[in-house]
C-alpha positions in Angstrom: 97.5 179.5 -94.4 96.7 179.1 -97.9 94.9 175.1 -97.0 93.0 177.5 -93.9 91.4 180.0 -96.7 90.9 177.5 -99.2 89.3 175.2 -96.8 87.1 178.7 -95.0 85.5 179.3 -98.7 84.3 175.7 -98.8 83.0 175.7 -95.8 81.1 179.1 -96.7 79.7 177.4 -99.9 78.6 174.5 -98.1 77.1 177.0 -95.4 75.7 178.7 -98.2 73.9 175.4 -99.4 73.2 174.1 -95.6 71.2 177.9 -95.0 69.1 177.6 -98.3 68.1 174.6 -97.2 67.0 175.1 -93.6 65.6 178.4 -94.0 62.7 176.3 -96.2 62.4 174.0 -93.2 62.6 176.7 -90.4 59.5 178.7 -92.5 57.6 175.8 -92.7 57.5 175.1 -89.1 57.5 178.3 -87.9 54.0 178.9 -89.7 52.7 175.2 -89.4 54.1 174.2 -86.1 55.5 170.7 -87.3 58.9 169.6 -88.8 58.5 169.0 -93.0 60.8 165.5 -92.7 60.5 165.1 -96.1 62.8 168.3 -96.6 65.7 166.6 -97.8 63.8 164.1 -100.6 62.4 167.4 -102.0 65.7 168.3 -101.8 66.9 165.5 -104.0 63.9 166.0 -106.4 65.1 169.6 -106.6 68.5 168.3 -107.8 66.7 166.2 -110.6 64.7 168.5 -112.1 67.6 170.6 -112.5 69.3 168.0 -114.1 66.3 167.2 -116.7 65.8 171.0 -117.4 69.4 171.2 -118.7 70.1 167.5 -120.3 66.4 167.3 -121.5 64.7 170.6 -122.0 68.3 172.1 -122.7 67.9 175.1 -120.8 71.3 177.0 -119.6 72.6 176.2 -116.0 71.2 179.6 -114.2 68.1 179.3 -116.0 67.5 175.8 -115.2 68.1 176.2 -111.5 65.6 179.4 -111.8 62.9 177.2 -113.7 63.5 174.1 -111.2 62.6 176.7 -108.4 59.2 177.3 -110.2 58.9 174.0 -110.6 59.8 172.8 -107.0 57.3 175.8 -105.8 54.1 174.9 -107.6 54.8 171.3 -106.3 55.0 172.7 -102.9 51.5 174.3 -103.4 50.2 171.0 -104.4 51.7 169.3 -101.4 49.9 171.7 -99.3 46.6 171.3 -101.1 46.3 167.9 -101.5 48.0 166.6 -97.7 48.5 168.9 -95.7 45.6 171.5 -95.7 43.2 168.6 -94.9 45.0 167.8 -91.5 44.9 171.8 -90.9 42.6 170.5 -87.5 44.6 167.6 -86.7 47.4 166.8 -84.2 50.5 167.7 -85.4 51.8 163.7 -85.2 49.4 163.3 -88.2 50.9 166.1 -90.2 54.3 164.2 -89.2 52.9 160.9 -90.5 52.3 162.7 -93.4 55.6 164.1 -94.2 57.0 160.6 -94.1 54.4 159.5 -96.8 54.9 162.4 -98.8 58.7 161.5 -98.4 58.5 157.9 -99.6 56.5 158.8 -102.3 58.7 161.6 -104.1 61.9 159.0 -103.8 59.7 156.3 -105.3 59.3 158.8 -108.3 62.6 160.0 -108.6 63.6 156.4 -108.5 61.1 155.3 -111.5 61.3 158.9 -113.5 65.3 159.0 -113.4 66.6 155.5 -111.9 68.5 154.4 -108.9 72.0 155.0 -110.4 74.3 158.2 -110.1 73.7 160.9 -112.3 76.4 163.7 -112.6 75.7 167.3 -113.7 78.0 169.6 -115.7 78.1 173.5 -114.6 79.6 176.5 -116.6 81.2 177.4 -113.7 84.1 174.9 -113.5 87.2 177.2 -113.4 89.1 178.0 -110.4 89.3 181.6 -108.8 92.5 182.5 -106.9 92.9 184.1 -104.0 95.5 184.9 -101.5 97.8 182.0 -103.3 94.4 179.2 -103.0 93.0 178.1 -105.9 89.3 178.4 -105.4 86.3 176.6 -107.3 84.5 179.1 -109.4 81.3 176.8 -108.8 81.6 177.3 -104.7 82.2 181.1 -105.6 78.9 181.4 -107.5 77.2 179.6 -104.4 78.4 181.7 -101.9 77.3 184.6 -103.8 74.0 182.9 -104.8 73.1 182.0 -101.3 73.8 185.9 -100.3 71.7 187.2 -102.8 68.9 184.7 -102.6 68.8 185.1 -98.5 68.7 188.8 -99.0 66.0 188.6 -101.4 64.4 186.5 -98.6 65.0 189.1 -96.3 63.3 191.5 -98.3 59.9 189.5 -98.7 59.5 188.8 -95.7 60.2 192.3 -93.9 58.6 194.4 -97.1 55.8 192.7 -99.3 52.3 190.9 -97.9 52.9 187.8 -98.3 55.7 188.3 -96.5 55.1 190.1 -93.6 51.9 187.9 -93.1 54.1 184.5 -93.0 55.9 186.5 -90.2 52.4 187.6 -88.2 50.9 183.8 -88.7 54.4 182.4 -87.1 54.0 184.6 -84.4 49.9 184.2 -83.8 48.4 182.2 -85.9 44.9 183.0 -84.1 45.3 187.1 -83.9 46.5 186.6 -87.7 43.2 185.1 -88.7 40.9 187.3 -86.3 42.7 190.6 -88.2 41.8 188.9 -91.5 44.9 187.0 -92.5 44.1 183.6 -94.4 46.3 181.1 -92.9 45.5 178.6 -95.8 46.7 181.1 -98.2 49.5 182.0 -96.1 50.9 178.1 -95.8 50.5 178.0 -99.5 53.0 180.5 -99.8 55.5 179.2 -97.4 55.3 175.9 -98.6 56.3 177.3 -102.5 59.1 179.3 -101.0 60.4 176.5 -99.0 60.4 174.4 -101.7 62.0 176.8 -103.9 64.6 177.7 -101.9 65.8 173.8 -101.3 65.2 173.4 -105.2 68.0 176.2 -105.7 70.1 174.7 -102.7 70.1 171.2 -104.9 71.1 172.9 -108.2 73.8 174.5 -106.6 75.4 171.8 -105.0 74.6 169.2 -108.1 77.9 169.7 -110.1 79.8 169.1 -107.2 78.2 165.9 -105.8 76.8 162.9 -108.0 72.8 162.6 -108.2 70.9 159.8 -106.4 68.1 158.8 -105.1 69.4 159.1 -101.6 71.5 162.2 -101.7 68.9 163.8 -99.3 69.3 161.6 -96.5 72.4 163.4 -94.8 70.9 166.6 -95.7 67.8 165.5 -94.2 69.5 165.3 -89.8 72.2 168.1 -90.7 69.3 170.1 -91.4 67.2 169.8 -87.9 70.3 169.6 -86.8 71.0 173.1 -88.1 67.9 174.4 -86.8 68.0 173.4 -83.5 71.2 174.7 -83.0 69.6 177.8 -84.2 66.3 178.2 -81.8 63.5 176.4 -84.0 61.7 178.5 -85.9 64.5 181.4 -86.1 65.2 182.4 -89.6 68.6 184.7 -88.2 69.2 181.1 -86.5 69.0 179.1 -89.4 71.3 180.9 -91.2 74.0 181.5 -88.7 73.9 177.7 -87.7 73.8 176.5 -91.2 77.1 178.7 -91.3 78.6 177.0 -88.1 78.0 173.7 -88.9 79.4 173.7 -92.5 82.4 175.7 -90.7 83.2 173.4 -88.1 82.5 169.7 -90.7 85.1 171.3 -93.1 87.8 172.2 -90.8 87.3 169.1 -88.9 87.3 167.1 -91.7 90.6 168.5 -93.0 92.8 169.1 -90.1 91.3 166.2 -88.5 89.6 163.0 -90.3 86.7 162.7 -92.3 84.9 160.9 -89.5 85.8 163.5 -87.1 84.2 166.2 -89.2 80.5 164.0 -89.5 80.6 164.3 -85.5 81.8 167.8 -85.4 78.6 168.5 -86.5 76.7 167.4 -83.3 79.8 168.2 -81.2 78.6 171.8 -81.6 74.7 171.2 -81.7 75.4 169.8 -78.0 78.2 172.2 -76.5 75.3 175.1 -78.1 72.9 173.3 -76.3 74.3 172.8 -73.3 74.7 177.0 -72.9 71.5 177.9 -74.6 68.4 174.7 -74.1 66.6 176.5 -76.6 69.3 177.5 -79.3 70.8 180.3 -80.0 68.1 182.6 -81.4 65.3 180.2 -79.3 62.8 181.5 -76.8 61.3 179.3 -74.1 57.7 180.4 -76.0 58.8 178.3 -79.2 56.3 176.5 -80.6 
């Protein structure tokens, strides 16, 4: 019992980091209509420029994770400006082709800016919390509750500001959006700074308890559309409850079974989803 709850909390902080992370990549193709693959190498940059805004600027641990988010966003914006918002009338293959680009270039960067070797980052969070007789890391603790707070905060711009609530009408009708005054250039601005942020925090997180490298978003790159397929693409209540299922099902597969076994439990439940529900679970047939 005690290996079950110890192994349930890791499997929420990993859910917690898995949900960060796709809910950028859901937004981003729920307003643009195309899949950003270079989610998980801004994912890795994310996890560097944490790193330098506490080994080089010296900032604390929360506060570099908050300015790396800033950071992350504003290159987000620039992403948009510079590649994407010129194929705004293209098919989405060349926005694709794009992403790819975009995705080569930011390892290339990392890899000349920081190196190809590992790089490890210390947290102030490296106690352990016990519960119920399992000794939990404090550092999982704070992303459970960091992932909470942040996707409530999420849920909140979205349903409550303007920014917000015009991501949601451009995702649903891009066209009506702009005939009723919305400005779709503005709006994929936004959405590209939030995804960005939110995959920035995701890396910070998770940094202290795996090494830095140049290809640390690789994995996280196909769990991700894994994640949201499972989840209906372009479902936000989808990303989150399959980031949660898939981090669930690798960790107890992974313990109780083999560390092999918990890499394919991943897909085990993408397909045995799929196979009930074509579209995922929060999917329509209408999904762009």
């Amino acid at each position: 019992m005690t290996l079950f709850l110890q192994q349930l909390i890791n499997g929420l902080a990993l859910g917690g980091i898995y949900c960060l992370a796709a809910v950028g990549l859901t937004l981003v193709f729920g307003v643009l209509g195309f899949p950003n693959l270079a989610h998980g190498a801004i994912y890795m940059l994310g996890g560097y420029v944490t790193y330098s805004m506490m080994v080089d600027v010296g900032l604390p641990y929360v506060a570099a994770i908050v300015c790396a988010a800033l950071v992350l966003a504003v290159i987000g914006v620039i992403f948009e400006r510079l590649v994407f918002h010129p194929l705004r009338t293209a098919p989405h293959t060349h926005h694709m082709i794009a992403t790819v680009g975009v995705m080569f270039f930011v390892i290339s960067v990392v890899q000349e800016v920081w190196g190809t070797g590992f790089l490890r980052m210390e947290s102030p969070f490296s106690g352990r919390v016990g519960l119920l007789g399992a000794e939990i890391s404090a550092q999982r603790v704070l992303i459970i509750v960091t992932a909470v707070v942040v996707l409530l905060a999420l849920t909140w711009f979205l349903k409550r500001s303007v920014h917000g609530q015009a991501i949601e009408a451009v995702e649903q009708d891009r066209t009506g959006a702009a005939l009723v005054g919305i400005n779709p250039g503005v709006v994929s601005m936004v959405t590209f700074a939030v995804s960005f942020a939110l995959v920035a925090i995701s890396a910070g997180l998770v940094a202290p308890i795996q090494l830095l490298s140049p290809g640390m978003g690789e994995s996280l790159n196909l769990i991700v559309f894994a994640i949201i397929i499972l989840g209906g693409l372009g479902s936000l209540p989808g990303a989150i409850l399959g980031g949660f299922l898939i981090a669930l099902a690798e960790v107890m597969a992974s313990t109780y079974i083999s560390v092999g076994a918990g890499e394919a439990a991943i897909f085990v439940v993408l397909m045995g989803v799929l196979a009930l529900k074509p579209t995922g679970l929060f999917g329509t047939v209408a999904q762009r």
